[in-house]
N, C-alpha and C positions, 0 to 999 in steps of 0.2 A: 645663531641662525640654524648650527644642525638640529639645535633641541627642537625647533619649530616645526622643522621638515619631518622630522622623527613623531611628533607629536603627528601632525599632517597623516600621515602614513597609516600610524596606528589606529586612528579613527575611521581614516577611509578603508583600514580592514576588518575593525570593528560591525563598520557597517555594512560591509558585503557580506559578513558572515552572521549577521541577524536576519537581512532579506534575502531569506530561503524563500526558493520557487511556492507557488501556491499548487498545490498536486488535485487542489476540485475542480471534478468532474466523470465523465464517463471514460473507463477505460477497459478493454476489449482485450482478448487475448485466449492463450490457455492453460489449462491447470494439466501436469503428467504426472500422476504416481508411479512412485519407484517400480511400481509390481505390475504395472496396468495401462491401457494406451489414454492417450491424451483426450480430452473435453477440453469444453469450452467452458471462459470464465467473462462475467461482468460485472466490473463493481462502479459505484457510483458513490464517488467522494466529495465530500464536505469538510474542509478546513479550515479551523478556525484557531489561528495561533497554531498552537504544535500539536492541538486536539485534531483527532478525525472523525467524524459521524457519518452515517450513511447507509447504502444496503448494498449486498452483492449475492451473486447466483449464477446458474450458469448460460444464461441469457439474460437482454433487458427485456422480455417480459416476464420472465420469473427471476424476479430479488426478492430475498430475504431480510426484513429490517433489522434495525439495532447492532449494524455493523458499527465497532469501537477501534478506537487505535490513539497512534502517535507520531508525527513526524518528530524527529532530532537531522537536524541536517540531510545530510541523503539516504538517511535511514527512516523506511517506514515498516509501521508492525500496527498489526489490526487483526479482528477477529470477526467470524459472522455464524452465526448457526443458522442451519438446514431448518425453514420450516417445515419441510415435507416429511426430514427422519432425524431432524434431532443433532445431527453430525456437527461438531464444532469444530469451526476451520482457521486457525491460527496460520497469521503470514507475515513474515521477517524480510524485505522485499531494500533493495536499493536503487534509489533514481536516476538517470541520465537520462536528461533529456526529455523527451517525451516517454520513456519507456522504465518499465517498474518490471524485475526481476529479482527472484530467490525463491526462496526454502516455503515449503507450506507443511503444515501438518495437522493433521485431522482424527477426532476421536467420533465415533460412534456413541448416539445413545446407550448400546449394551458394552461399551467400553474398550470393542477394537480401535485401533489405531494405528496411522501411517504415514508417508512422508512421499513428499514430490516435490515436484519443481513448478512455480506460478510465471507467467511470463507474460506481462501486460501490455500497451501502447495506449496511448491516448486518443479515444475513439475523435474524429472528425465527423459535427453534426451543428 
């Protein structure tokens, strides 16, 4: 009887920890570098499996396509470059809830580079 309930258990945690949240959609927020005051960010996500596709920028009328990434659990990481200059913006981000926060960092077409904080919420629309 224990081994069943043991079995029971490990399945039913099995399965809560493969149905991860689905994170597509529009989410809002802002971008602050370390050196510089806060903008605004908007990415618009597509998840499929643990793949992400989609575009972001710093409004939703200006996105950028060929935003890439990866969900693992509550860990998201994606990248988008700058159509306007080139700038590639890599972001290391973790979920709660409706809300995606962390680490962003960004190189220049000419090869400067830097670091901030991305702090998203799930746009309501």
């Amino acid at each position: 009887m224990k081994s069943i309930l043991l079995c029971l258990f490990v399945t039913a945690a099995l399965a809560l920890t493969a149905a991860a949240a689905d994170i597509s959609g529009k989410w809002s927020g802002s971008v602050t570098p370390d050196n510089g005051d806060a903008g605004s960010a908007y990415v618009i996500l597509k998840q499929s499996g643990t793949t992400l596709s989609g575009s972001g920028g710093p409004n939703a009328d200006e996105q950028w396509p060929g935003l890439q990434g990866t969900v693992s659990g509550s860990k998201v990481s994606f990248q988008v470059k700058s159509a306007s200059d080139g700038t590639l913006y890599k972001c290391d981000l973790t979920l709660d809830g409706d809300h995606l926060k962390g680490d962003v960092t960004f190189t220049s077409a000419e090869g400067q580079s830097g670091k901030g904080k991305l702090d998203l919420t799930r746009a309501t629309q």
